[in-house]
C-alpha positions, 0 to 999 in steps of 0.5 A: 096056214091052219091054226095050231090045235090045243086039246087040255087031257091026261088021258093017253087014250083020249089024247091018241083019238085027238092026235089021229083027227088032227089036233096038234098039241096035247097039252097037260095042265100043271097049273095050280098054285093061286089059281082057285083063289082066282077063278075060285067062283068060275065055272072054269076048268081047274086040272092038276096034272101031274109029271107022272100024266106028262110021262103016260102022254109021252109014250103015245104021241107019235105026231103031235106035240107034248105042252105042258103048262107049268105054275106061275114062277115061285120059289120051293116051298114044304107044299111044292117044288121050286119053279126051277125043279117043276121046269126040270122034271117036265122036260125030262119027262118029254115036253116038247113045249113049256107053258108059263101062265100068270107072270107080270114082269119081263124080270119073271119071263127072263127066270122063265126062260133060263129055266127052259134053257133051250131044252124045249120051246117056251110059250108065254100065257099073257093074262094078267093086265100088268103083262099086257102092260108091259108087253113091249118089255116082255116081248123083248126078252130073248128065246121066247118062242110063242106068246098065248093071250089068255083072255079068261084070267086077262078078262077078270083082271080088267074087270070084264064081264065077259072074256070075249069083250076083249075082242070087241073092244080092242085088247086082243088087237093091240096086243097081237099087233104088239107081238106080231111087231116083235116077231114073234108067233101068237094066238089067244083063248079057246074055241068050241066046235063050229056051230056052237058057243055062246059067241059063235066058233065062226066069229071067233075063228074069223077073228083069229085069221083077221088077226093073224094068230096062229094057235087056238085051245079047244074048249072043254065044250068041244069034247068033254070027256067027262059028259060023253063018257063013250070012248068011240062017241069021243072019237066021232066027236073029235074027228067030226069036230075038227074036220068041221073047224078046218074046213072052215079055216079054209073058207076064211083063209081065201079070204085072207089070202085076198086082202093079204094080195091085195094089201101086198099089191097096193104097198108094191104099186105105191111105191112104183109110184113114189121111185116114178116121182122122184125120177122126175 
């Protein structure tokens, strides 16, 4: 199954060009609070959308779906409205899906979701090394939909230098295989185009299938908006872009699907083998 597509834009014209190319998830950035403090020094992407961009973007989509992410849990302050009232506000403005970033405990992930209250889809944003700690506690609580391991902010907290270590040194997998035990659909980080990256798109796609993720955000490097300026070069952009990453996913996947047959036929044959011996 090809990955699901996230694509970080307030723009309804922008998000119209990605939805056409296949991308499967616009996705609106409310996150903020306490996030300059930790990636203050970071040449990372730091928006501030609005319930105002979730509402322009509502009106356009047609196929893809709407994800907000939304702050970390907090309480009402002068500054900003409580977590309850943030949840609130987006999901009447039509998020198909709400994204919970930087929690640490199930006792967060548990407001969280009694928040949402079935309204929308819930996906967690796993990027703190207490939540990595404490996935099993985590993957556990109920009507939690998707889990997003967000290797950039996990990545500094474990004192990395660079976020894709997790991948090589096996952070990534056992998480995916801690999630994917409790059944529930995963994916982590972001990706350029194919053919660029500092790692490789490809490697990281390959790792993607290799793992079984299901999801993926599309780097700002993919298609920055703010470089390209030209709307039909940010057509040409996406529509080449994703034609490219999905061709390859095809490549991968029949490859997959070999070691998948394989890796079935050899659980089939053992046990045809072992029901021989206890006739015996």
């Amino acid at each position: 199954m090809a990955l699901k597509l996230m694509y970080i834009t307030k723009r309804p014209d922008v998000a119209l060009i990605a939805e056409h190319a296949g991308v499967d998830r616009i996705f609106i950035d409310m996150e903020y609070i306490g996030k300059e403090l930790r990636q203050g020094g970071l040449d990372s992407v730091k928006n501030h959308h609005t319930v105002e961009d979730v509402r322009s973007i509502r009106k356009v989509l047609r196929t893809s779906d709407l994800l907000v992410r939304v702050n970390p849990i907090h309480e009402a302050t002068e500054k900003y409205r409580s977590s309850e009232e943030e949840i609130d506000a987006v999901i009447e403005a039509g998020a198909d899906i709400v994204m919970l970033p930087y929690f640490k405990t199930a006792r967060e992930v548990e407001r969280f979701v009694a928040c949402v209250g079935g309204r929308a889809k819930t996906l967690l944003l796993l990027e703190t090394p207490e939540a990595a700690a404490a996935i099993d506690e985590i993957a556990a609580v109920p009507s939690i939909d998707e889990i997003h391991i967000g290797i950039n902010d996990l990545s500094l907290g474990l004192g990395k230098t660079f976020m894709f270590e997790l991948l090589a040194d096996g952070t990534v997998e056992a998480l995916c295989l801690k999630i994917r035990k409790a059944g529930i659909p995963y994916g982590f980080g972001g990706v350029a185009a194919v053919g660029t990256g500092t790692l490789p798109a490809e490697s990281i796609l390959k790792e993607h299938y290799r793992l079984g993720s299901s999801m993926v955000i599309l780097s700002r490097s993919f298609c920055n908006v703010d470089e390209i300026g030209d709307i039909e070069k940010i057509r040409e952009t996406f529509e080449t872009g994703v034609r490219e990453m999905r061709e390859f996913e095809k490549e991968i996947e029949v490859h997959s699907r070999y070691f998948d047959e394989n890796r079935t036929a050899v659980a089939e044959s053992v046990r045809a083998i072992v029901e021989k011996i206890l006739r015996k």
